[in-house]
C-alpha positions in Angstrom: -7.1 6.8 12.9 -10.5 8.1 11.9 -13.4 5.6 10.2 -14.9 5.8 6.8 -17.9 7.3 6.7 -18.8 5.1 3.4 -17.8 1.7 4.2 -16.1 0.4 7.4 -13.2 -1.9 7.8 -15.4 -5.2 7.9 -16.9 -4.0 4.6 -14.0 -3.5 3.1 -12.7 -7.1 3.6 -15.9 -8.5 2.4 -15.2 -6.3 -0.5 -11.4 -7.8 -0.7 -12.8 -11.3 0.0 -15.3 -10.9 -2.7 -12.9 -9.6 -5.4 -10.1 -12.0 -4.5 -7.7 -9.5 -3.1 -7.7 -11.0 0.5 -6.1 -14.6 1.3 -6.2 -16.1 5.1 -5.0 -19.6 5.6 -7.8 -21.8 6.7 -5.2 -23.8 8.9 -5.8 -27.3 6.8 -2.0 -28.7 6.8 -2.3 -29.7 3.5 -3.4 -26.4 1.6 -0.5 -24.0 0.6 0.6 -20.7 2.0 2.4 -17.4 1.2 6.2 -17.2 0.6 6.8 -13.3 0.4 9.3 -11.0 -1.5 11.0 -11.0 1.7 11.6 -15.0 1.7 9.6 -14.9 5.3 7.0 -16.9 5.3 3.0 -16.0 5.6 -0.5 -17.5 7.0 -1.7 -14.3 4.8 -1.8 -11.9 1.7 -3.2 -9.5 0.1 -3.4 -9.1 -3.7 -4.7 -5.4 -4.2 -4.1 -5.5 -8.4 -8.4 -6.9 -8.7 -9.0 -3.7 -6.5 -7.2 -1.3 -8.4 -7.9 -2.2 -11.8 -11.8 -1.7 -10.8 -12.8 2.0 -11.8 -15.5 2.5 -9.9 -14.2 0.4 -7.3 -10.9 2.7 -7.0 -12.9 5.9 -7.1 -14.7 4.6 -3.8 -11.3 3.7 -2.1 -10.1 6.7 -2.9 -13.2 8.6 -1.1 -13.1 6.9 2.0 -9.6 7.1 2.1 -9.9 10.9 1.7 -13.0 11.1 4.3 -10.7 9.5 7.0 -7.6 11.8 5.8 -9.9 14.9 6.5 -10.6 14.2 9.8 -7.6 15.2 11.5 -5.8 16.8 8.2 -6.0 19.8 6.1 -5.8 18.6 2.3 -5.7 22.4 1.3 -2.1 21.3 2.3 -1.0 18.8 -0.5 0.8 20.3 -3.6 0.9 16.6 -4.9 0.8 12.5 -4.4 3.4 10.3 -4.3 3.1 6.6 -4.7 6.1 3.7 -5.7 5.7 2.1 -8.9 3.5 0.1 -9.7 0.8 -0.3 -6.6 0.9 2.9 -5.7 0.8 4.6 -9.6 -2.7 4.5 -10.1 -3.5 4.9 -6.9 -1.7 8.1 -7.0 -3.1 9.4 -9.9 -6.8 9.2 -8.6 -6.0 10.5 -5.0 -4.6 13.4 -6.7 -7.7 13.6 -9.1 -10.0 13.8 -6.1 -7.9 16.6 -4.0 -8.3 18.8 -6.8 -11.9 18.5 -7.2 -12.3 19.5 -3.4 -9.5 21.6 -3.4 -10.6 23.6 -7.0 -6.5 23.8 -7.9 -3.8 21.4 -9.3 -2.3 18.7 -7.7 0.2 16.6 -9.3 1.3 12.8 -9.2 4.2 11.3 -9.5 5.6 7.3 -9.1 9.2 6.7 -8.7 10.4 3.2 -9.6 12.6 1.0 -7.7 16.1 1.3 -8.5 19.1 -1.4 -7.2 22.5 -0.2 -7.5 25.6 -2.7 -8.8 26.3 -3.0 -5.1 23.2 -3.8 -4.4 21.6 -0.6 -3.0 17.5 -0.4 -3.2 16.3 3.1 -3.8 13.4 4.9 -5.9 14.2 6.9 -8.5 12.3 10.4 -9.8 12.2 11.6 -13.7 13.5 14.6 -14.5 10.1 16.1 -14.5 9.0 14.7 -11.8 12.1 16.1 -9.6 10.9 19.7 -10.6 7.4 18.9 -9.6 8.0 17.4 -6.2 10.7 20.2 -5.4 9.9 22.4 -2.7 6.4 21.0 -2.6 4.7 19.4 0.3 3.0 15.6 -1.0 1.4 12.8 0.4 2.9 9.1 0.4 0.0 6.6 -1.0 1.0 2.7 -1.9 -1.7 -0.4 -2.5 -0.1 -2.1 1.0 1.6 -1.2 3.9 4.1 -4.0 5.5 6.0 -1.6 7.5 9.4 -1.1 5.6 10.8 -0.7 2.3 8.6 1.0 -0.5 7.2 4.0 1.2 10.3 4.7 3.3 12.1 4.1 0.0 9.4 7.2 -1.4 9.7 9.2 1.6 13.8 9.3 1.3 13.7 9.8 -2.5 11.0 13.2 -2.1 13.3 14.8 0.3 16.3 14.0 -2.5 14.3 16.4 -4.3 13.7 18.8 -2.2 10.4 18.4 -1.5 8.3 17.8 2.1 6.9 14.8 3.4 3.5 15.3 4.8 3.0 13.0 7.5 -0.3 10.8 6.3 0.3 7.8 4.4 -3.0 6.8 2.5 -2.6 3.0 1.7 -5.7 0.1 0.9 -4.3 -2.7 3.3 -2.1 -2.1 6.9 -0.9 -5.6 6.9 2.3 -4.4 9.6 1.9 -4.2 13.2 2.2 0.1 12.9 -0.5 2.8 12.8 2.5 5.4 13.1 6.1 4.7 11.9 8.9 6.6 11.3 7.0 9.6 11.7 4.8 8.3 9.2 0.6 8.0 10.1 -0.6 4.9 8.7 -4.4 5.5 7.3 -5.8 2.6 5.4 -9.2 0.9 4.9 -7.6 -2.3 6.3 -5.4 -2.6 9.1 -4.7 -6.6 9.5 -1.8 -7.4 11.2 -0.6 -10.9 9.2 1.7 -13.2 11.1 5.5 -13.7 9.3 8.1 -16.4 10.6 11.5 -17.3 9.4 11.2 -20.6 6.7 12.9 -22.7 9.8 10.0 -21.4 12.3 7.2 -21.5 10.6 4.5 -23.4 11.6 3.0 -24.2 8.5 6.0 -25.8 6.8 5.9 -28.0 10.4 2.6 -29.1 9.4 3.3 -30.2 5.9 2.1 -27.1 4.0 4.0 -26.0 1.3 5.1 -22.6 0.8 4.1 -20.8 -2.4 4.7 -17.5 -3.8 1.7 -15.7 -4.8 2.6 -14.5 -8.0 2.0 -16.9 -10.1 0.0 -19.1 -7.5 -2.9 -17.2 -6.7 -6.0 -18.9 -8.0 -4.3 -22.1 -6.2 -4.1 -20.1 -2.6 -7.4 -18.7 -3.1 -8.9 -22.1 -4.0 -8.3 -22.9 0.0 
């Protein structure tokens, strides 16, 4: 993967750090840490919503990330962006802002929300309008983090529903999986930081005497570690 040529990727934690996007144990037993969506357990997390809701802040993400996608990739390429509600809406929308100020023509965004069936199938789900937009074009995957599964593979399956063609770059802010390539799928991110996961039974932490916490809802109490 190529390197910004604004900021590099100890910046950028110092930026995630600074705006309380970034959370590290400190490996005191009795501080909490991360339960995740999956139920696995976490000695990290990342929070990406203080990054994204800063405007300025978000136009500079966006133009690294671009700077390292145009090393090895030809942006004259994307029709349009694609990113899961709701990390990877906004994101979206200025990635595809910025590719048509270098390119000089359209490019589109779209955010497909997750979807579970009444037996329990997870999928993501176009508009209308949005299935005539991403049909028989060739877009770009984008999300706030990257944990190697569900959201963007979710994306990816749901823009070849419509017809359209999965270009093989997937911009994201954090890389928090072990993969730089998956599924086809070329992980480019300002921050690639593998964070350790274990089973609630093996972790650890909870061996220690640290409690597990979800994040949402108990961030200001994990970032107070």
């Amino acid at each position: 993967m190529g390197k910004s040529q604004f900021r590099s990727q100890e910046d950028w934690v110092r930026v995630f750090r600074a705006k309380g996007a970034l959370w590290r144990h400190d490996g005191v037993s009795t501080r909490p840490h991360a339960k995740l969506p999956s139920g696995l357990h976490s000695d990290g997390f990342f929070n990406c919503q203080p990054i994204i809701d800063d405007d300025v802040l978000l136009r500079d993400v966006v133009s690294d990330l671009l700077a390292m996608l145009r090393e090895d990739f030809d942006i004259q390429e994307v029709d349009g962006v694609v990113g899961p509600a709701p990390g990877g809406t906004k994101l979206a929308e200025y990635i595809s802002d910025q590719i048509m100020a270098y390119k000089r023509e359209d490019c589109f965004f779209v955010s497909p929300t997750k979807f579970v069936s009444e037996k329990g199938k997870v999928s993501m789900v176009m508009t209308a309008e949005d299935t005539i937009l991403v049909n028989e074009a060739s877009v770009i995957l984008c999300d706030d983090i990257y944990s190697g599964h569900t959201n963007i593979h979710l994306t990816e399956e749901a823009v070849r529903n419509c017809g359209g063609q999965v270009l093989t770059p997937v911009l994201v802010l954090a890389n928090r999986s072990v993969f730089f390539e998956n599924g086809g799928l070329q992980i480019i991110s300002l921050i690639d930081q593998s964070l350790a996961t274990w089973n609630p039974d093996d972790c650890p932490l909870c061996q220690r005497g640290s409690p597990a916490v979800v994040p949402k809802g108990n961030w200001q109490r994990l970032m107070a570690c």
